[in-house]
N, C-alpha and C positions, 0 to 999 in steps of 0.2 A: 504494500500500500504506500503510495506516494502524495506528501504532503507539498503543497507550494502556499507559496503567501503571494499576497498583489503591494506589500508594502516595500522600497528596498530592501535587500539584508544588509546588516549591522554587524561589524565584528561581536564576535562574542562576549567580549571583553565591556561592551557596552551595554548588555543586560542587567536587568536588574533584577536584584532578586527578593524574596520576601522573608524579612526579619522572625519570622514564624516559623513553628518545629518545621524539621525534613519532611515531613509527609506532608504539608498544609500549606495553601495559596492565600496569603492577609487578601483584602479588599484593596481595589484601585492599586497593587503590584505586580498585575499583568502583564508581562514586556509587551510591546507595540506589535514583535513580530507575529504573534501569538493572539491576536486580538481579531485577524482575520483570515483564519487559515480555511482550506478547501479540503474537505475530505469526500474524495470524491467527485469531484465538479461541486461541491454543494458547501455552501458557506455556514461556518459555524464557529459560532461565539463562544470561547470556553468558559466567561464570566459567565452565562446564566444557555448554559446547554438543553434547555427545553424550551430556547426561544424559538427556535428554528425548528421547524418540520426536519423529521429523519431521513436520510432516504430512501427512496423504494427498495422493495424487498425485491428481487430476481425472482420470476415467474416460478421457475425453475427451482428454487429453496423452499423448500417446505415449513410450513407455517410451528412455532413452537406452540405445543400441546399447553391449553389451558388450567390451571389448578380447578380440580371438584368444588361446584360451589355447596357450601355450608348451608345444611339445612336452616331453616328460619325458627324451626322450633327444636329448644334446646332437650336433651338428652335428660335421663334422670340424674340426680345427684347422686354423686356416690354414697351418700349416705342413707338413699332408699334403699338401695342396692343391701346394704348391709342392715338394716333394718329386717331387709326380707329375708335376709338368709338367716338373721338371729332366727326371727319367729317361725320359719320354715324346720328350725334345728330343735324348738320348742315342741312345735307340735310331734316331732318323731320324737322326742323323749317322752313326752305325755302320752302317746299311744303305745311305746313300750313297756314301758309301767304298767298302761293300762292290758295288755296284755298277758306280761308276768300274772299277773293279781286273778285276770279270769284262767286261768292253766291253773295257776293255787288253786281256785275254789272247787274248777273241775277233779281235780286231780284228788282234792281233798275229800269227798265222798264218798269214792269208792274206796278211798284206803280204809277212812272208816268201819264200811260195810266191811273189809276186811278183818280187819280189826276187833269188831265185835261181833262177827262168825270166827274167827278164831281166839277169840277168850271163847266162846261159849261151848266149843268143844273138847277145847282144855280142860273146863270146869266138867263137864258132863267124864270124859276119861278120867279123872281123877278122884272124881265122886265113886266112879265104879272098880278104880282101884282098892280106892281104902276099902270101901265095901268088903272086897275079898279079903283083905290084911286082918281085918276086924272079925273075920269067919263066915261069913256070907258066903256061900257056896258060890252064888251068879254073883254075887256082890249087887249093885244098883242096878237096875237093867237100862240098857242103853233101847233107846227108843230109835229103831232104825228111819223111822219119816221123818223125823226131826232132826235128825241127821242128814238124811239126804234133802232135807231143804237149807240147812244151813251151808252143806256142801255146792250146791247150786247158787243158791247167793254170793258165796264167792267166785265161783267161776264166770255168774256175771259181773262182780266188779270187776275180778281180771280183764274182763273182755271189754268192758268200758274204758281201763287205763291204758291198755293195747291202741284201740280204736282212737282214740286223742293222739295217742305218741304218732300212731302213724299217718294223721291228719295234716298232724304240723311238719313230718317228715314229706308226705306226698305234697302239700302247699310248699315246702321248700324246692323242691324238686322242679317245681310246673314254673316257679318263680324264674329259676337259672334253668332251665331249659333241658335240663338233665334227664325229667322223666322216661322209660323206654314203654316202647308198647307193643305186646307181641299180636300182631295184629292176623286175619285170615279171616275166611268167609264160614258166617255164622248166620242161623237160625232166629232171628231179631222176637219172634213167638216163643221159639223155644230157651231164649232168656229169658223171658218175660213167668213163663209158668214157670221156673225153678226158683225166682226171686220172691214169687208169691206164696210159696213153701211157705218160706220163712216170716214173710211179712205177715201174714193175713193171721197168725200164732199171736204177732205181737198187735195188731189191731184187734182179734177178740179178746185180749186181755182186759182192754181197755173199752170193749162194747162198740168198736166203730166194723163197718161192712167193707171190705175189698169188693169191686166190682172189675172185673176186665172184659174188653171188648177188642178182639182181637181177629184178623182174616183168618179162614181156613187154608188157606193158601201155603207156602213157607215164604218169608221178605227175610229174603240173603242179605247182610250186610258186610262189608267190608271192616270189622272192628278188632278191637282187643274184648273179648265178650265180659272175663272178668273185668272190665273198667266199666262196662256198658252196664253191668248185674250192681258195681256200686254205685254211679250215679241215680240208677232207678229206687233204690235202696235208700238214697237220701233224701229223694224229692220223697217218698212213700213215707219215710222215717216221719218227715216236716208236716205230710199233710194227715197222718193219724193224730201226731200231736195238737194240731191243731183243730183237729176235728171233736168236737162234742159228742158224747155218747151218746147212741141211739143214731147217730148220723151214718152218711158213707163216702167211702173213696173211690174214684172212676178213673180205671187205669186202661186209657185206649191206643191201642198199637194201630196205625194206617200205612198202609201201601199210597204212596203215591209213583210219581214220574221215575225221578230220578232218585228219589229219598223214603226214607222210610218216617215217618212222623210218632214220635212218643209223647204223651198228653196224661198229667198226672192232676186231677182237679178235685178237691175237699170242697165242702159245705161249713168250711170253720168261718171269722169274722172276716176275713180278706185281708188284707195290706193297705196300711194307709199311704194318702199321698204322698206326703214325704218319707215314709222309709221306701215305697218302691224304687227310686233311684237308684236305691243303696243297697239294696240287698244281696246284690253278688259281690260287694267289700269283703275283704276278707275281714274278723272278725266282728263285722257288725251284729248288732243284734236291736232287733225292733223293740220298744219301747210298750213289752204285754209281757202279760204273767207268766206264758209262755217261751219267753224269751233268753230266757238262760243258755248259756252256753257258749261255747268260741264263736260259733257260726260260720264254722268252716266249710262246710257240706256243700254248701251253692257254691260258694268262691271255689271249690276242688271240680264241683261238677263242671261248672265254666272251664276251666281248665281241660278238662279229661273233653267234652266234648269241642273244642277249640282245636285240639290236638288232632279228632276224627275227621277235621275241615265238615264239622257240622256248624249246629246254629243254636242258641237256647235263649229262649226269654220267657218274662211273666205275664201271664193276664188275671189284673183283677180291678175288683171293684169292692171298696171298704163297706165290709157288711154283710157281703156278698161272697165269700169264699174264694178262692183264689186256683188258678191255674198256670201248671207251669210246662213249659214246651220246649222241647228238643229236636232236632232232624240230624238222621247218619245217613250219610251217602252209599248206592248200593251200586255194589261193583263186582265183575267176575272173575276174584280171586280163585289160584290153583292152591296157592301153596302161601304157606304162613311166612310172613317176612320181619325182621326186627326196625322197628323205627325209632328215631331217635326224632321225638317231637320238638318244635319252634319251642321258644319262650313266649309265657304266656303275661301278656300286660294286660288289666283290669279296670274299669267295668268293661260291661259289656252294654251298647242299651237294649232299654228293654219296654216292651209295648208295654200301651194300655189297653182294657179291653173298656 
């Protein structure tokens, strides 16, 4: 780049310079040659250098890229930020608490029921010892019904304390993505009648009717059957409980298209507006007398049928009893295969009826 001036040049020697540090040009110490130099063809004043138009840019130079303009509305403060993560960090403590405390309560009634079936058979053996010590031939007589109902009572609390550990074991599992599922083609009727075995034992206990309605047909599904026999098992479990005595449960299997439809509906009070939302939470529990417990059952069944690439939701109306619905996709499996199921994120939603 070549500079010219239109003013004579000046020995050097006749420049003047400015009294002011090495990097800095005072006012009115401009040498003269320097007052009208050409850069370019284009004259420019170095005393005040945005008098003069720049010159054109070459067609041919590409234009420099503009800085992003700045939104007009400012960002949150960092101190919401950290506000939300305090109370964020709040809430998972207050719901782990809250969770220790319902495992205690569960956990603590059957050990009970242990507990006091087994003092009472100590007492009874021991009673029948001395018996004999003391010269009693039979010594006390051991009452064999009363025994085997105290013997029975324990082996349901076992199966209660069982049933919890491996609630929170399969909810871990569905959570990280871990659970496996041996899956193959299955009889979706003929799970249905072997889960009723057992159910319909524990609804005449309590005076409620099992009804099923189900195709003569067979509806092949593509499943893991024992997960298919425990989701039926829970929705079945939920709606005796909450079925009044004297009432009934309507457990309907359909064939449709492509899917097999399972339909679990009680005559109990329904589900109110606001816990429907929430009922597939993992341990929610609705706000009735009925309501004890972890409330794992839906939150695992969501899982276990999420796995199947089915569907499950609720229909109810408060007051009105409550129905709850599933679909397994049917498919013509040869041969049983191991899958290793997605992880499962929660809820799910869920109709109204």
């Amino acid at each position: 780049m070549t500079y010219t001036s239109d003013v004579p040049a000046k020995p050097p020697s006749d420049l003047t310079h400015a009294p002011s540090a090495p990097h800095s040009i005072a006012p009115n110490t401009v040498p003269n040659e320097l007052l009208g130099m050409r850069l370019n063809d284009t004259v420019v004043d170095v005393r005040s250098p945005l008098a003069r138009p720049a010159p054109p840019r070459p067609a041919s130079e590409p234009a420099l890229p503009r800085p992003p303009a700045r939104h007009a509305t400012p960002g949150p403060a960092p101190i919401d930020g950290v506000i939300a993560e305090r109370d964020k960090a709040l809430k998972m403590v207050a719901a782990r608490e809250g969770i220790l405390h319902i495992v205690a309560h569960d956990l603590r009634n059957p050990l009970n029921l242990v507990k006091v079936g087994g003092s009472l058979l100590t007492r009874m053996v021991r009673a029948h010892n001395e018996a004999i010590r003391a010269g009693a031939d039979d010594g006390a007589p051991l009452d064999p019904e009363r025994i085997t109902q105290v013997a029975d009572t324990l082996v349901i609390a076992v199966r209660r304390m069982e049933r919890l550990i491996s609630d929170l074991l399969d909810l871990e599992a569905l959570d990280k993505g871990a659970l496996r599922l041996v899956r193959g083609p299955a009889n979706a009727a003929t799970i249905v009648d072997e889960v009723l075995v057992e159910m319909r034992a524990k609804a005449a206990e309590k005076g409620v009717e099992i009804v099923a309605e189900k195709p003569r047909n067979p509806v092949i599904i593509d499943c893991d059957k024992d997960r298919i026999a425990q989701i039926l098992e829970n929705l079945l479990g939920n709606a005796i409980r909450f079925t009044p005595t004297g009432k009934r449960v309507t457990l309907r299997l359909r064939e449709q298209q492509s899917e097999a439809r399972f339909e679990v509906a009680d005559e109990g009070p329904g589900i109110a507006d606001q816990d429907l939302p929430r009922i597939f939470d993992p341990y929610y529990r609705a706000e009735v007398p009925q309501g004890r417990g972890l409330g794992l059952g839906l939150s695992i069944s969501l899982g276990l049928v999420r796995a199947h690439n089915g569907a499950i939701w609720a229909e109810s109306a408060h007051g009105h009893g409550a129905t709850f619905v599933f679909t397994m996709p049917r498919r013509d499996i040869k041969r049983d295969t191991m899958v290793e199921m997605p992880a499962i994120k929660l809820p799910q939603p869920i109709r109204k009826r």
